[in-house]
C-alpha positions, 0 to 999 in steps of 0.5 A: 118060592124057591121051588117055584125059581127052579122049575121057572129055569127047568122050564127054560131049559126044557124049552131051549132044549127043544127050540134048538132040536127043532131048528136043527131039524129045519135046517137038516131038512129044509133042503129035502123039503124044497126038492121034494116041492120042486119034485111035485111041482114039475110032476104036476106040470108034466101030468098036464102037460105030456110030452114037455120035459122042461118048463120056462116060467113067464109072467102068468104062465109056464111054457112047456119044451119037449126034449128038442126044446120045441114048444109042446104048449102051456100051463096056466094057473086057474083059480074058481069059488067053488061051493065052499072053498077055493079051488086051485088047479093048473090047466095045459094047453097045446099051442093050438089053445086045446086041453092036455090035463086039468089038475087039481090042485086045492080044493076043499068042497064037500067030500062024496060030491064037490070033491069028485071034481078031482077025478078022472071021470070028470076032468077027463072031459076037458082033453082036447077041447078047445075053449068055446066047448068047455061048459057045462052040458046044461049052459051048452057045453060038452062037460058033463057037471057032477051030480048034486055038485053043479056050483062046484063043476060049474065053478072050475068048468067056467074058470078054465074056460076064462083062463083060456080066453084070457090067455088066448087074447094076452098071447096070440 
């Protein structure tokens, strides 16, 4: 019984001992981790959208300024049901309501095909489109969809395309 006690309060110390390691941690890091999420956030938001160097977030989208505060355009967050996940991204547009980048940026469709709706051979095909041409090429539209991936290309293709829409109606 005895020993039983002493390695219950080793225990104890052992696990105070590393709960309080790992909230050290956290608080020596915390700041690092945020500043490197803010780092990536504006990357994301500089990578479709070039040319704008500050970001003013409104109420469902970001509004991107070049250096002489002048509007270069928007960010819009898209959201589509793919084959098997969510998939997330951000979209820009220019004032014009046309396509400056298409990232990606969560998805977890099946590797070697849904996936390749990540690259750059595919989201390539949205820059300087406007809405109305952003369908597949088998709905009449311009985007060539991936191969044995269509509900995947489909999916982020036609969720673009509302958003726009969307946005366009809501922010003439």
């Amino acid at each position: 019984m005895r020993e039983t006690v002493k390695l219950g309060i080793y225990l104890m110390i052992v696990a105070a001992v590393a709960g309080v390691a790992l909230a050290l941690t956290h608080h020596f890091t915390a700041a690092q981790i945020r500043a490197g999420q803010t780092a990536a956030a504006k990357a994301a938001l500089e990578e479709v959208l070039p040319g704008a160097v500050e970001f003013q977030p409104k109420d469902d989208y970001q509004q991107g300024l070049d250096a002489k505060r002048q509007l270069v355009g928007y960010v819009l967050q898209v959201s589509a049901a793919g084959y098997s996940s969510q998939i997330e991204a951000l979209v820009g547009i220019d004032p014009q309501y046309r396509v400056t980048g298409v990232k990606v940026l969560v998805q977890n469709e099946t590797p070697g095909l849904g996936a390749k709706i990540t690259g750059p051979g595919f989201l390539g095909q949205f820059a300087q489109k406007p809405a109305d041409q952003i369908k597949l090429k088998k709905d009449g539209g311009t985007i060539d969809g991936i191969t044995a991936a269509t509900i995947s290309s489909r999916a982020i293709t036609d969720a673009i395309r509302e958003r726009i829409h969307e946005f366009q109606q809501n922010h003439p």
